[in-house]
C-alpha positions in Angstrom: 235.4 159.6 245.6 232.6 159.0 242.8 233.7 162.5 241.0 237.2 162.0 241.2 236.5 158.6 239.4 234.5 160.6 236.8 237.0 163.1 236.4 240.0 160.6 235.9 237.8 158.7 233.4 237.2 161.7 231.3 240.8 162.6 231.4 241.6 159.1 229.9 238.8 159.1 227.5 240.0 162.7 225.9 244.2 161.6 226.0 243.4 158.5 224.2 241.3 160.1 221.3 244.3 162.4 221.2 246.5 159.8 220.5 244.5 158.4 218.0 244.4 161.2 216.3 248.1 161.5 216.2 248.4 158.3 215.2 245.6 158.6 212.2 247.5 161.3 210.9 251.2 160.6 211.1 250.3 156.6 210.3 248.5 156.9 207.3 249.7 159.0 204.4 248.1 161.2 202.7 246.7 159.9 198.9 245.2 162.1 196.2 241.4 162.0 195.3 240.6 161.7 192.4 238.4 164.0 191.1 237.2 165.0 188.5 237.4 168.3 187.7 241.2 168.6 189.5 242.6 165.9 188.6 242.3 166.3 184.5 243.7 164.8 181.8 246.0 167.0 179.5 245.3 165.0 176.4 241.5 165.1 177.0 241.3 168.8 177.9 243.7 169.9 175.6 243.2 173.3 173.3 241.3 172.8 170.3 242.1 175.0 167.3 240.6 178.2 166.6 237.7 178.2 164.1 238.9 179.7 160.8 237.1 183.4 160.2 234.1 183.3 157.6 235.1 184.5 154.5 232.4 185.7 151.7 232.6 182.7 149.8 232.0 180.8 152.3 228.8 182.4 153.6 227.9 182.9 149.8 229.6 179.2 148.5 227.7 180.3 145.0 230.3 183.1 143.6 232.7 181.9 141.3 233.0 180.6 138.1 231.3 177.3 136.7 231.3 175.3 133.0 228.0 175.0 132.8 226.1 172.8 129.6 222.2 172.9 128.6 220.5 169.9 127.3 222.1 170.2 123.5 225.6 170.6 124.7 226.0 173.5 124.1 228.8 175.3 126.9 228.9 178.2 128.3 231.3 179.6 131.1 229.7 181.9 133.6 230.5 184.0 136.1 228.1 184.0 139.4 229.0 187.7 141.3 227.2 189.3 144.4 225.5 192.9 143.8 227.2 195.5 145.3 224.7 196.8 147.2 222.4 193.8 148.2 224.4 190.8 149.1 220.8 188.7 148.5 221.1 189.2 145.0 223.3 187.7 142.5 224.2 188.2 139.0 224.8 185.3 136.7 226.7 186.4 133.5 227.8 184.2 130.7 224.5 182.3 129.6 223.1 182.7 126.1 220.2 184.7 127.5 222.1 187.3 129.1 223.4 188.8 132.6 220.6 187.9 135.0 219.9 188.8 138.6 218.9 185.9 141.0 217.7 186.3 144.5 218.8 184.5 147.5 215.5 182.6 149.3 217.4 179.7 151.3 220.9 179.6 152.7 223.7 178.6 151.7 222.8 178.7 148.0 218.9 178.5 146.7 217.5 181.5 144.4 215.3 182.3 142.9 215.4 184.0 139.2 212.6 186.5 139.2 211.1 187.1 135.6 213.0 190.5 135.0 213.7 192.8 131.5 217.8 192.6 130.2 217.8 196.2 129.9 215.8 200.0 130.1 215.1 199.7 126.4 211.3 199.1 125.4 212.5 195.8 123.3 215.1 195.0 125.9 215.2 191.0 125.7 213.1 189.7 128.8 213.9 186.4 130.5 211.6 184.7 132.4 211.0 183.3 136.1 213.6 180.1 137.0 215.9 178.6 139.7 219.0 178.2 140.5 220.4 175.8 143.5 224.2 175.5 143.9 225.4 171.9 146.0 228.6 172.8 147.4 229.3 169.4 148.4 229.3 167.9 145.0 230.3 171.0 143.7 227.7 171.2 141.1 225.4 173.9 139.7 222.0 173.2 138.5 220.4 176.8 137.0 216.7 176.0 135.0 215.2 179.4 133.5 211.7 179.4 132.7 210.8 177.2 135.8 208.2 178.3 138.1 210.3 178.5 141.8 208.5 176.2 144.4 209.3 177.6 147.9 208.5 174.1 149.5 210.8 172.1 147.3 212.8 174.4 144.6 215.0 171.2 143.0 211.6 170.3 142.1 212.5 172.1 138.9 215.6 169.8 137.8 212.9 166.6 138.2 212.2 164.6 135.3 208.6 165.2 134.6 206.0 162.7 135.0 204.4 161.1 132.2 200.4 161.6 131.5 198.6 158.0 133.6 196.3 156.6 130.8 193.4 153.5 131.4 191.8 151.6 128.8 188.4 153.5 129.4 190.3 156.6 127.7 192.0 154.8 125.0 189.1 153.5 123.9 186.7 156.6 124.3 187.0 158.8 121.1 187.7 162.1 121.7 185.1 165.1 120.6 184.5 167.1 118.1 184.1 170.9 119.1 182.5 172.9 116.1 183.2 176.3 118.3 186.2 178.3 117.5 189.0 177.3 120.0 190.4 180.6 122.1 194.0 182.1 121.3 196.7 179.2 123.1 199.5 181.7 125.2 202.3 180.7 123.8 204.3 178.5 126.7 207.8 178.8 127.7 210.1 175.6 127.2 212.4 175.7 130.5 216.2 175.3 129.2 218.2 173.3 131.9 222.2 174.1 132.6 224.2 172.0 134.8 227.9 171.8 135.4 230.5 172.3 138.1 232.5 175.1 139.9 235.6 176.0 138.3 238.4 175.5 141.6 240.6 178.2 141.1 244.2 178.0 143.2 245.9 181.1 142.6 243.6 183.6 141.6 240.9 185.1 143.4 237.1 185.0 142.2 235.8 188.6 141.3 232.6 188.7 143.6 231.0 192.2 142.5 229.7 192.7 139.1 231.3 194.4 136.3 229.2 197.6 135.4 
C-alpha cells in the first residue's frame, strides 16, 4: 500500500512540473536580450573611412617652395628638394649663399646643415654649419646658417640671444692692462637668419629631386 502511495505521488509530482513547463513556455513570450555585442547600434558601429595613402610630401612636409626673408629684407625664393639617392638629405637652392644640402635628424622636418664646400674647386665658396626646422602647422620655415645645431633643442638657434648679466662690483672694477701681445682672434661667423612661409601651390606639382 505504502509503495503504491509513493509511486502515485511521484507520478503527480513529474505531470505537474510538466505542465508548468508547458505553461512557462507557451505563457510567456519570448523577449530579446540585450546584449552587447549582438544587439549593436548601426550608427555607432558604422564604417569609418579609409585613411588616405602617405604621399612624399607628407612624410617629407619640408619639399616645396617658400619666400623666405633674412634680417635686412632682403627675399629670396627657394626651392627645398629631396636627393635622389638619400631621402635624409635635402637640398635647399635659391639662398644668396648657394644650393646647400641639409640632413634630416628629427621627423617630420628638423635638419641639420653640416658645414660643407659649394663645389670640387679648391676656392669653391664654403658655407658653414646651421639649422633648418620647417613647422607645418603654421606653415613657416625658419633656416639659420652659421648656427651651431643643438641635438637637444635645435630652435635654439632662432632664440633671441641673452644679454651679458652685469653687477656694480664689475662696473666699478677697472679693467687691466695686459702689456703681452694678444694671440691672433679666429675670425667668427655672424649667423644670417631667413624666415618665411611655404608657397601653397594648387595646380602644379612641387619638383621634389634636384636639378643636376
Amino acid at each position: 500500500m505504502k509503495k503504491t502511495a509513493i509511486i502515485a505521488s511521484a507520478a503527480l509530482l513529474l505531470l505537474t512540473a510538466s505542465v508548468n513547463a508547458q505553461t512557462d513556455t507557451t505563457a510567456k513570450p519570448m523577449t530579446a536580450h540585450k546584449d552587447t555585442y549582438n544587439n549593436w547600434d548601426s550608427t555607432t558601429y558604422k564604417m569609418q573611412p579609409m585613411p588616405e595613402a602617405l604621399t612624399t610630401a607628407k612624410v617629407f612636409p619640408v619639399i616645396g617652395q617658400y619666400q623666405l626673408t633674412d634680417k635686412s629684407g632682403t627675399a629670396s625664393t627657394v626651392s627645398v628638394m629631396l636627393d635622389e639617392t638619400n631621402k635624409g638629405v635635402i637640398w635647399i637652392d635659391g639662398l644668396p649663399e648657394g644650393k646647400i644640402k641639409a640632413n634630416l635628424r628629427k621627423s617630420p622636418a628638423v635638419y641639420k646643415i653640416p658645414a660643407q664646400k659649394l663645389g670640387e674647386e679648391k676656392d669653391a665658396k664654403s658655407v658653414a654649419e646651421g639649422v633648418l626646422i620647417y613647422d607645418k602647422d603654421a606653415n613657416v620655415l625658419n633656416l639659420c646658417v652659421g648656427c651651431t645645431y643643438n641635438a637637444e633643442d635645435p630652435a635654439v638657434a632662432f632664440a633671441a640671444p641673452a644679454e651679458p648679466e652685469t653687477t656694480p662690483e664689475m662696473e666699478k672694477k677697472p679693467a687691466k692692462k695686459t702689456t703681452t701681445k694678444t694671440k691672433k682672434e679666429v675670425a667668427k661667423i655672424k649667423p644670417v637668419i631667413y624666415t618665411g612661409s611655404k608657397i601653397l601651390e594648387t595646380s602644379a606639382s612641387v619638383n621634389t629631386t634636384p636639378q643636376q
